[in-house]
MIGUGU-826633 format. One line per field, with one value per residue (C-alpha): x, y, z; residue in one letter. Coordinates in Angstrom, 3 decimals. Example, Ala and Ser with C-alpha at 12.3 -4.5 7.8 and 13.67 -1.06 7.14 Angstrom:
BEGIN
u: c(12.300, 13.670)
v: c(-4.500, -1.060)
w: c(7.800, 7.140)
residu: c(a, s)
//
This chain:
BEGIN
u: c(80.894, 81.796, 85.300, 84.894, 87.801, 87.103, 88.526, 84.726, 82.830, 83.883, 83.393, 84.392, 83.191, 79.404, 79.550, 80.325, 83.464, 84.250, 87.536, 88.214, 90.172, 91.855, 92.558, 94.010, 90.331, 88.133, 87.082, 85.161, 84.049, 82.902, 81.204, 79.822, 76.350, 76.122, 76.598, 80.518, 80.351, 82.628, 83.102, 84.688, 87.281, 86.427, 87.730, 89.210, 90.197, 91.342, 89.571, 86.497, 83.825, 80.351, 76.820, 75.892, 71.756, 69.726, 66.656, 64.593, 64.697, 62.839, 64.440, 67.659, 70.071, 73.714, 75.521, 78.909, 80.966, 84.374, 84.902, 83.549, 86.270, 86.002, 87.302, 91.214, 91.970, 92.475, 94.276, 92.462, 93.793, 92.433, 88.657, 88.781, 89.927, 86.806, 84.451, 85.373, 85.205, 81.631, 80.319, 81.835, 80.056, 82.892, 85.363, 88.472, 91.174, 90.736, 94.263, 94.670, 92.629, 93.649, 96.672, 94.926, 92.878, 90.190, 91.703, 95.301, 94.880, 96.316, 93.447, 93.225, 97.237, 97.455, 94.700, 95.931, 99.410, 98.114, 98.150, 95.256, 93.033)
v: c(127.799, 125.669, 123.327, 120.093, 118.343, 114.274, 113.665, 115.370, 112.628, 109.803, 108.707, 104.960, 105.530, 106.133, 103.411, 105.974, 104.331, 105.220, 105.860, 108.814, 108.540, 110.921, 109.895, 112.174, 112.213, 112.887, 111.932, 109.561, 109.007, 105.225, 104.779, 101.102, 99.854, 103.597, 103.121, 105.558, 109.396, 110.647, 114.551, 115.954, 118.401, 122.069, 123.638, 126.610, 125.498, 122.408, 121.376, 118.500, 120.516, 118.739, 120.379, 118.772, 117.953, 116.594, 115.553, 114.503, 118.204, 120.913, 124.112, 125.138, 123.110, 124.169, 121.100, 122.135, 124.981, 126.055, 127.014, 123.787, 121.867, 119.175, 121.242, 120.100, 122.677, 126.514, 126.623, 127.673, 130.971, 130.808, 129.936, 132.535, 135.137, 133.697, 133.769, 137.248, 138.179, 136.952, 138.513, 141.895, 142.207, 140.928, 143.261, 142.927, 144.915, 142.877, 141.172, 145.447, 145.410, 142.467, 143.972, 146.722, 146.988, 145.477, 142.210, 142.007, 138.988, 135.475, 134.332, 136.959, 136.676, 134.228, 135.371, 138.989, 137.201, 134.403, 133.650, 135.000, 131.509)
w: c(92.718, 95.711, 96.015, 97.209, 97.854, 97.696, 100.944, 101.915, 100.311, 101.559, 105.526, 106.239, 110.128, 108.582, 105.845, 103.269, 101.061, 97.683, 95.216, 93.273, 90.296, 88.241, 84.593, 81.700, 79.761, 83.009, 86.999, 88.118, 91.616, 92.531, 95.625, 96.501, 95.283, 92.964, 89.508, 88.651, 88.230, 85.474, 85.449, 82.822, 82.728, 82.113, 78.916, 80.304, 83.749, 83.391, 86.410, 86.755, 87.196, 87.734, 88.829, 92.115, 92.754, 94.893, 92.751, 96.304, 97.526, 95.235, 97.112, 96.805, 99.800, 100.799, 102.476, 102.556, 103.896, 102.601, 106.871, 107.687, 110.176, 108.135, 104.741, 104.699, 102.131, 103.924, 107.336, 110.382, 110.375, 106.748, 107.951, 110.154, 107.705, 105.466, 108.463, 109.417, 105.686, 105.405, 108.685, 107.222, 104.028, 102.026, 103.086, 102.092, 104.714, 107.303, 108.094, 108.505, 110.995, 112.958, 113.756, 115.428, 118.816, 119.304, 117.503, 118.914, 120.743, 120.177, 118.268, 115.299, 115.296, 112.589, 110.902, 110.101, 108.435, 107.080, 103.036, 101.776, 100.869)
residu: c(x, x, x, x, x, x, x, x, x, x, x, x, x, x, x, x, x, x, x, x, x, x, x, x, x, x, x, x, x, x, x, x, x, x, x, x, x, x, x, x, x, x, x, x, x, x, x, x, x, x, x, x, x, x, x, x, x, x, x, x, x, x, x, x, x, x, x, x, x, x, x, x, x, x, x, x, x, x, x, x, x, x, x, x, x, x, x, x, x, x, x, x, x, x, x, x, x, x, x, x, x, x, x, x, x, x, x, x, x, x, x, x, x, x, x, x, x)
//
């Protein structure tokens, strides 16, 4: 399951404009010349929770990236953490480790205190 913040959707510089609206029964995202969206809210998260789909592409696609600069949502030091965490396998000591040699440096700094995202 992927976030997707609706900051991400929207891109007035490439003709991409659109309103998302939160009401108390459900979502909807309105983008111009597209009929509305409405996403309901999940019963046991409380959160709109919608399955995205490309119907003109028959394999599976991935378009987004929770490290993607564009992502507003985890801090930097955050994306790196994530980034470091993928290229390990998933592991999970690694703000440990940044606070040893080889990874001391000014980079991996805010990464090994950071909250974990």
């Amino acid at each position: 399951m992927c976030l997707l913040g609706p900051q991400r959707l929207f891109k007035k510089d490439k003709g991409i404009i659109g309103e998302f609206t939160c009401r108390e029964e459900h979502v909807s995202l309105q983008f111009q010349g597209v009929p509305n969206i409405i996403i309901d809210y999940d019963s046991r998260s409380k959160l709109p929770i919608a399955l995205g789909k490309n119907k003109e592409v028959s394999a599976h696609q991935i378009n987004l990236c929770v490290t993607d600069d564009d992502n507003q949502n985890p801090t930097p030091s955050q994306k790196t953490l994530l980034q470091w965490h993928y290229r390990f396998g998933h592991k999970h000591c690694l703000q440990t480790m940044f606070r040893s040699e080889p990874f001391t440096s000014h980079k991996f700094l805010p990464t090994s205190r950071c909250e974990l995202p």
